[in-house]
C-alpha positions in Angstrom: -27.2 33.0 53.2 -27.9 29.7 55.3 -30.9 28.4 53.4 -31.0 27.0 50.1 -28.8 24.7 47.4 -26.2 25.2 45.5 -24.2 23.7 42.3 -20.4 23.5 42.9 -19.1 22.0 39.4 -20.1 24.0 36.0 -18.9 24.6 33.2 -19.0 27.3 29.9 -17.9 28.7 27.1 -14.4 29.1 28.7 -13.5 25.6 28.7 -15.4 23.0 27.2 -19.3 24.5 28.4 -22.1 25.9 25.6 -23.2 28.3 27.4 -21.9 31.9 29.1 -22.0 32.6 32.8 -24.8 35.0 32.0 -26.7 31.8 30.6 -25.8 29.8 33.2 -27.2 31.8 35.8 -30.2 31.9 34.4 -30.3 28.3 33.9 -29.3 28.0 37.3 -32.0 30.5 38.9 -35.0 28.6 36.8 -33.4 25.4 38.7 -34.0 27.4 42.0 -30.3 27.1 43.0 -29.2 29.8 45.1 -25.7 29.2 44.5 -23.2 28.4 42.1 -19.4 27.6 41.4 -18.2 28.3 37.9 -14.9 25.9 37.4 -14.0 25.8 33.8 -11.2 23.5 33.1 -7.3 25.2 33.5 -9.0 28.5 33.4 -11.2 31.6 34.7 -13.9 32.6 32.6 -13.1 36.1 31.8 -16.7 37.6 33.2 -15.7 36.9 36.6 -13.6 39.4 38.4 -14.3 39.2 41.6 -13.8 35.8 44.1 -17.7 36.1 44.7 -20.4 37.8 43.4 -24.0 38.2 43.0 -25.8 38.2 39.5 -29.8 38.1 39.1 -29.3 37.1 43.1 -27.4 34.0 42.7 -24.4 34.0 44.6 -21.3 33.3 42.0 -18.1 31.8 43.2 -15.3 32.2 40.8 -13.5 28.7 40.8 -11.6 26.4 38.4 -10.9 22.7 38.1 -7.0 22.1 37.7 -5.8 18.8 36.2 -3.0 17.7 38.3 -0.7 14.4 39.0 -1.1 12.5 42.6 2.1 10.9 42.2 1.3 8.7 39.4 -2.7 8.9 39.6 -4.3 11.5 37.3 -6.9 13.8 38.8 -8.4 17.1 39.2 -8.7 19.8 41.7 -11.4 22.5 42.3 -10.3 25.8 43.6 -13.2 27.9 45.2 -13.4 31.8 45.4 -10.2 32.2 44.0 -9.2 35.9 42.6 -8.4 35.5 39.2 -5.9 38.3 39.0 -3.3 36.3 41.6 0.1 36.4 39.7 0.6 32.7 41.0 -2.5 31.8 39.6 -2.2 33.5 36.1 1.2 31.7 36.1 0.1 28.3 37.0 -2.9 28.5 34.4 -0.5 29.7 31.5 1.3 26.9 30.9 -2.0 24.4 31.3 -3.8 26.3 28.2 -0.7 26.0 26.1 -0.3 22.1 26.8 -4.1 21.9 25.7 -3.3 23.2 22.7 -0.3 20.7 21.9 -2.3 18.0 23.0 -5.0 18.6 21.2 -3.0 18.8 18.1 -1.7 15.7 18.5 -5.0 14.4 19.0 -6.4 15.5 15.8 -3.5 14.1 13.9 -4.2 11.0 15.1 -7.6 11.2 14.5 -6.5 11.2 10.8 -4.4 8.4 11.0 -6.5 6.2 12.5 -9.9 7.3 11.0 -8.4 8.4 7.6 -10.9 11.6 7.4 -9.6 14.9 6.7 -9.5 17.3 9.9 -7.7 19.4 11.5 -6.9 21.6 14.4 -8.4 24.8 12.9 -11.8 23.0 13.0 -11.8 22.2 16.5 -10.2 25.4 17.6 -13.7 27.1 15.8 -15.8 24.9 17.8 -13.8 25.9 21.0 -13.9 30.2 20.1 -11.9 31.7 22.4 -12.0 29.5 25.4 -9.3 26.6 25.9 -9.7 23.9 23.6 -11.1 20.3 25.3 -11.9 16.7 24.1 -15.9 18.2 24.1 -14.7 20.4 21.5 -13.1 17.2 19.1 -16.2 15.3 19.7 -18.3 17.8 18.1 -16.6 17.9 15.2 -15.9 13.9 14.8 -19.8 14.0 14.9 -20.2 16.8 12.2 -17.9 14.8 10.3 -20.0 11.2 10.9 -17.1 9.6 12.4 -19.2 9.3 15.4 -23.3 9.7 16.1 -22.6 11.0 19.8 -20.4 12.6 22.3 -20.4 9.3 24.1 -19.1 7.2 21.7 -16.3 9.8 20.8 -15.2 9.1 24.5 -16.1 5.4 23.9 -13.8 4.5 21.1 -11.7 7.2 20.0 -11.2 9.9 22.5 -11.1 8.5 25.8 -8.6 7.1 27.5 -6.9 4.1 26.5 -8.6 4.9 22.9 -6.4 5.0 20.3 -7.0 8.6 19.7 -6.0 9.7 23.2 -3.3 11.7 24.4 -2.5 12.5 27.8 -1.8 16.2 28.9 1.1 17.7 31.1 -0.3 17.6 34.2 1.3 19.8 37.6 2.1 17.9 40.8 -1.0 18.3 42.6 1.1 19.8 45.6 2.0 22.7 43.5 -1.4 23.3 42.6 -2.8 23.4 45.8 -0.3 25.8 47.1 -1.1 28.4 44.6 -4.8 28.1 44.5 -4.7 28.7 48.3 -2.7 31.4 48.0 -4.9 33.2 45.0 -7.5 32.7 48.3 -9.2 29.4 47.3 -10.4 26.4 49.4 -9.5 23.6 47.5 -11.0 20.1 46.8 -10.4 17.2 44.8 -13.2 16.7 42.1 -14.6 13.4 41.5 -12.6 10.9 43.9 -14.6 8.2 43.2 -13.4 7.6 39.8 -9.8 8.1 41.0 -7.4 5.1 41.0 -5.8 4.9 44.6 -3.9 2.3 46.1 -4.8 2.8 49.3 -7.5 5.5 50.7 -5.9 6.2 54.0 -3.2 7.4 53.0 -4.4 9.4 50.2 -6.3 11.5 52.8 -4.1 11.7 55.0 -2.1 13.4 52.5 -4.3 15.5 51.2 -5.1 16.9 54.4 -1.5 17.4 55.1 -1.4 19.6 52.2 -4.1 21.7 52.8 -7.2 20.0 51.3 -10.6 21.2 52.7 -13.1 19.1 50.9 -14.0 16.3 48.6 -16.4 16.3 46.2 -18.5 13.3 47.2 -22.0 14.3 46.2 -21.5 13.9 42.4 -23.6 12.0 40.1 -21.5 8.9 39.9 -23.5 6.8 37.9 -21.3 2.8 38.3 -23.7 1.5 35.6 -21.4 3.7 33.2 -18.4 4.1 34.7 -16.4 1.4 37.6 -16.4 3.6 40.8 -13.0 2.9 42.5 -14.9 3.6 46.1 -18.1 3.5 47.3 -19.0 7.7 47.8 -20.9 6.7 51.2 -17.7 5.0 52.3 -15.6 8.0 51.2 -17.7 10.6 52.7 -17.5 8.8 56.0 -13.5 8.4 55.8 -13.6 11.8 54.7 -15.6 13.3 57.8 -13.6 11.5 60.0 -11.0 13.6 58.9 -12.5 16.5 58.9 -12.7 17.1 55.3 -15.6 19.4 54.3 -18.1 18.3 50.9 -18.2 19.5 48.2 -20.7 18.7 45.0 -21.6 19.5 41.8 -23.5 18.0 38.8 -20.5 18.6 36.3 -23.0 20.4 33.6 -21.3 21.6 30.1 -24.9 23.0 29.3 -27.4 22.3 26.4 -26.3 20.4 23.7 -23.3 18.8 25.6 -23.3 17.1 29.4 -26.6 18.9 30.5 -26.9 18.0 34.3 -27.8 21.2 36.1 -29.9 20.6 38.9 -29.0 17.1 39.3 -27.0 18.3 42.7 -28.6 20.3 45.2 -25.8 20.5 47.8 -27.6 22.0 50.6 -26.2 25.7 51.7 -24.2 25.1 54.7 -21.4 23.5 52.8 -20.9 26.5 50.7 -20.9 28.6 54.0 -18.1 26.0 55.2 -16.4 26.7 52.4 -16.5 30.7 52.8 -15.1 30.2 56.0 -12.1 27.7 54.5 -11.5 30.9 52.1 -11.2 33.7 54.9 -14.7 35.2 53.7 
């Protein structure tokens, strides 16, 4: 396939999406998308089983967002076409479910604290079902509750960072994590530079590429009306191709009802082919 668009950055039920990767793909076919990367947060949906695949023919790449430290920087990595059997993987994924769990635990109690309304983890672990359990999922039910009339002002005031309901998670080195999504077969990129909080760009990509970083998710829909972008995305996206760092983007959609922004991003085909290549397909 050299024609076309794709979507690089979704979400569903898995993580902290509404919707299934069956409903998602049809969302994604009504948008006329040829393409799309599922990359639930610190996990693999379970209906993906292969590193690509084709469903009411969309192409599907199985892929996953991994939080993960740059030195003292928090960020997150996207892993394309990455088998979701790889031991390495499984391993590295483990551990990132459990600290959402203990995180989001403490959360919720202080939630209570500071609010001085009665929930508690059970609630939130509902709203999540089976998937792992996200900030999304606390908003929802601070908004049942009253506590808050929308997901935005949960992250506003109480949930977002620096808000005194917040709690950080246990992060990998982002080293670590980009060693074992390569070898489960993934190209890797960093999701959302833009809001990232680096020093000194350079360097930063000079690193990355050092480690093995393909891309860079420039073509996002930053919005610095809403949130302070740390770089210009033009100025990245040059400094990136200078490099030789392929692009990556996505719209970042958690479906209806949540962060609905499917279609927003029409990265054009050749960058997923790019990426293929990066991956050995």
């Amino acid at each position: 396939m050299t024609k076309g668009y794709a979507d690089l950055h979704l979400h569903t039920i898995a993580s902290d999406g509404t919707q299934t990767v069956e409903a998602l793909v049809r969302r994604a076919t009504a948008t006329a998308l040829h393409g799309i990367a599922v990359t639930d947060h610190d996990i693999i949906s379970p209906e993906l089983t292969f590193r690509l695949t084709s469903m009411l023919g969309l192409e599907v790449i199985t892929g996953v967002e991994v939080k993960a430290m740059f030195g003292n920087v928090e960020g997150e990595l996207l892993g394309y076409f990455v088998d979701p059997t790889h031991p390495g993987l499984v391993e590295l994924l483990g551990p990132l479910s459990a600290s959402r769990d203990e995180r989001m635990m403490r959360m919720v109690e202080l939630c209570r604290e500071h609010l001085g309304i009665g929930i508690d983890y059970a609630e939130v672990r509902v709203v999540a079902g089976g998937g792992n359990v996200g900030r999304p999922h606390l908003a929802r039910v601070l908004m049942e509750k009253g506590a808050v009339d929308s997901f935005q002002e949960a992250f506003a005031t109480l949930i977002g960072k620096g808000c005194p309901c917040y709690y950080a998670i246990d992060k990998p080195d982002y080293r670590d994590a980009v060693r074992i999504l390569k070898e489960a077969g993934g190209a890797v990129s960093v999701a959302h530079p833009c809001l990232m909080e680096i020093p000194d760009w350079d360097t930063f990509l000079d690193e990355l590429a050092a480690e093995g970083v393909a891309g860079l998710e420039t073509v996002y829909p930053y919005d610095p009306l809403a949130r302070n972008l740390t770089i210009d995305p033009r100025v990245l996206a040059t400094r990136a191709e200078e490099r030789g760092f392929l692009v990556t983007g996505g719209s970042d959609d958690h479906g209806p009802g949540a962060k609905e922004s499917l279609g927003v991003i029409r990265l054009p085909y050749e960058h997923v082919e790019a990426l293929k290549r990066a991956a050995g397909l």
